[in-house]
N, C-alpha and C positions, 0 to 999 in steps of 0.2 A: 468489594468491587476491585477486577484486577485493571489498572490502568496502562495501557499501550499510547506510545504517542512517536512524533517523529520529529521533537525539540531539536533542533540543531542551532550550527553557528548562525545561521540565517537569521538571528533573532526570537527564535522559538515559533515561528507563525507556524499553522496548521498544525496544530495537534489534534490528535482523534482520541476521544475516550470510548470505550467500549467495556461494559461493564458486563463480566461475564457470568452468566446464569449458570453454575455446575452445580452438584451436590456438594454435601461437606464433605466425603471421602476421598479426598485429590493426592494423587499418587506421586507426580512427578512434573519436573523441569526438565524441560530438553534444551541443552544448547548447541546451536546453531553456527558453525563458519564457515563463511564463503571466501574463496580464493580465485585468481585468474588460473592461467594455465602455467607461467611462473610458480606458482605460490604465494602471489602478494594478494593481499585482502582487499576485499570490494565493499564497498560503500554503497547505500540506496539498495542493496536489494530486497527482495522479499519471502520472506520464506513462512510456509503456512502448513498446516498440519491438519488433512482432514480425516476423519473416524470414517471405518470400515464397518459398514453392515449396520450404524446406528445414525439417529438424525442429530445435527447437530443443533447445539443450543443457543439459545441467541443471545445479545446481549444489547446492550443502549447502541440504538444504532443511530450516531449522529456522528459528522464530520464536518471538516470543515477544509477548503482549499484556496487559499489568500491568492492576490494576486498586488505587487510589492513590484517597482519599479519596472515594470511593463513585463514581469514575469511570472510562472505561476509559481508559489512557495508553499510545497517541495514541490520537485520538479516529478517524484515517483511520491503516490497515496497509496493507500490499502484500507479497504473498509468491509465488513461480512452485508453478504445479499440482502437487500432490505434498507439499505442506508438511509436516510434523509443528507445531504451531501450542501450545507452552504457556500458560497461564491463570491468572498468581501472584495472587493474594492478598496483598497488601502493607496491607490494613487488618486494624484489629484485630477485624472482626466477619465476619460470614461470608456467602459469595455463592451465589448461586444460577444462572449460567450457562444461556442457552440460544440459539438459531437457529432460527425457520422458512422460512429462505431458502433456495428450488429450488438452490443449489448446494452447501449447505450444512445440514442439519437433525442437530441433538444438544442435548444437554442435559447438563449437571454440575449437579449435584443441591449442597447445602448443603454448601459446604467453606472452611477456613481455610487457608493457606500453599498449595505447588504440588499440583494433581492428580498423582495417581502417573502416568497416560498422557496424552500432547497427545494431542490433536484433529489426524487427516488430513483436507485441504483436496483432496479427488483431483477436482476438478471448477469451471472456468473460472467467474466471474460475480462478482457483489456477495453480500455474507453480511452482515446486519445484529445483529448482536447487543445482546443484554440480558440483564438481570438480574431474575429473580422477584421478587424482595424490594426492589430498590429499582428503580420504573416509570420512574425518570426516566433509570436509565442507559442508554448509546445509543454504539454502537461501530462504525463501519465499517471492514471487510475485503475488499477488493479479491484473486478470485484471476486471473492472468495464466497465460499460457502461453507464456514466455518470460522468462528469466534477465536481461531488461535492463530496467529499471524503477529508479525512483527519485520523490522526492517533490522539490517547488520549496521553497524557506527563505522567510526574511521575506521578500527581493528577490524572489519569483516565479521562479526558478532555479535551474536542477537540471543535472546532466550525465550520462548514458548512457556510461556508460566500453568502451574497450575491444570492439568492435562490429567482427565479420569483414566482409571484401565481400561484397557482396550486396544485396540490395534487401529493405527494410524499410515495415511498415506503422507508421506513427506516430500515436499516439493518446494522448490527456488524459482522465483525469476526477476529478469529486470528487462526493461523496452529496451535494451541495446543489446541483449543477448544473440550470439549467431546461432545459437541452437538450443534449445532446450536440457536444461544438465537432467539426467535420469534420476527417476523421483525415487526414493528409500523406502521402506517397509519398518515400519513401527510397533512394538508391544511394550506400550507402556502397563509395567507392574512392577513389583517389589522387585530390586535386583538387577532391575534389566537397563539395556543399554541409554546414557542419557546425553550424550556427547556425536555429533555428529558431522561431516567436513563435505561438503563440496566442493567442484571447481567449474567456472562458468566461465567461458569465452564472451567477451562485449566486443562489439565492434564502436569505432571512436564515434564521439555524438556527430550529428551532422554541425555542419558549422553556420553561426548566428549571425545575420548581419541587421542589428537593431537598427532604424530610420531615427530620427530628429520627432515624430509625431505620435 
């Protein structure tokens, strides 16, 4: 099983394991760097890699997205279509959960520690979440339709492990992006290219003004 996660300094909350189903014949690692328009490296973003003209394979699809002193932790997920997606409560007051994003629309009503059911993700796109009770929290959930994704560190880089032959569409993004950076074309096989650079324009996040409640 290949493990994906998105451990940070945050304390490591929300890690997603996705254990990938491929054959034993695995060709290659792509890696992955993202940059501004400067050249400095971006942090949180996502970059995923989906197969051309084949379906792809699925993996454990469970996650998980903490919410840690009235914020959500990480502030950017990524999980493949099909997710089960849990919602801890790791403060000591109580949340209010929701989405009205076209791929995504639900609600968890006023709860402390885990909901007894995750949230299914069965549908490709950006999912923005919040919170009722506090306006300023702000969550992004990236869902993908393919098992190979991962996020870049502080260096802007990430690796795509583990990736059969074939031809792949390769694509970046993050919720602060001005524009979409143009997706790559892929042939993964003996020899062929495994290194890869974009550059994405963010605009700054909006600014938080957390309440007392």
């Amino acid at each position: 099983m290949r493990v994906f996660g998105w451990c940070e300094p945050l304390g490591g909350c929300g890690a997603l394991l996705v254990g990938l189903l491929v054959p034993s014949a695995v060709a290659a690692n792509l890696e992955v760097t993202v940059q501004d328009s400067g050249g400095q490296p971006l942090a949180e973003v996502v970059a995923y890699a989906e197969p051309v003209g084949t379906k792809p394979p699925k993996g454990k699809l469970v996650g998980s997205i903490d919410q840690v002193n009235k914020e959500f932790v990480p502030l950017v997920s990524v999980v493949q279509v099909g997710s089960a997606v849990n919602f801890p409560n790791k403060d000591n007051i109580r949340h209010s959960l929701y989405s009205f994003s076209p791929a995504k629309r639900f609600e968890l009503k006023l709860y402390s520690g885990t909901p007894a059911a995750p949230v299914v993700f069965d549908k490709e796109g950006q999912v923005v979440l919040g919170c009722n009770i506090h306006d300023w929290m702000v969550g992004f959930l990236l869902v993908v339709d393919t098992p190979w994704f991962a996020k870049t560190d502080g260096k802007g880089q990430l690796v795509l492990a583990d990736l059969t032959n074939g031809d792949y569409e390769l694509k970046v993004w993050h919720p602060y992006q001005v524009a979409p950076a143009a997706s790559q074309k892929v042939k993964v096989a003996a020899g062929g290219e495994t290194h890869f650079t974009f550059r994405l324009k963010l605009a700054p996040p909006p600014p938080r003004q957390p309440g007392n409640y």
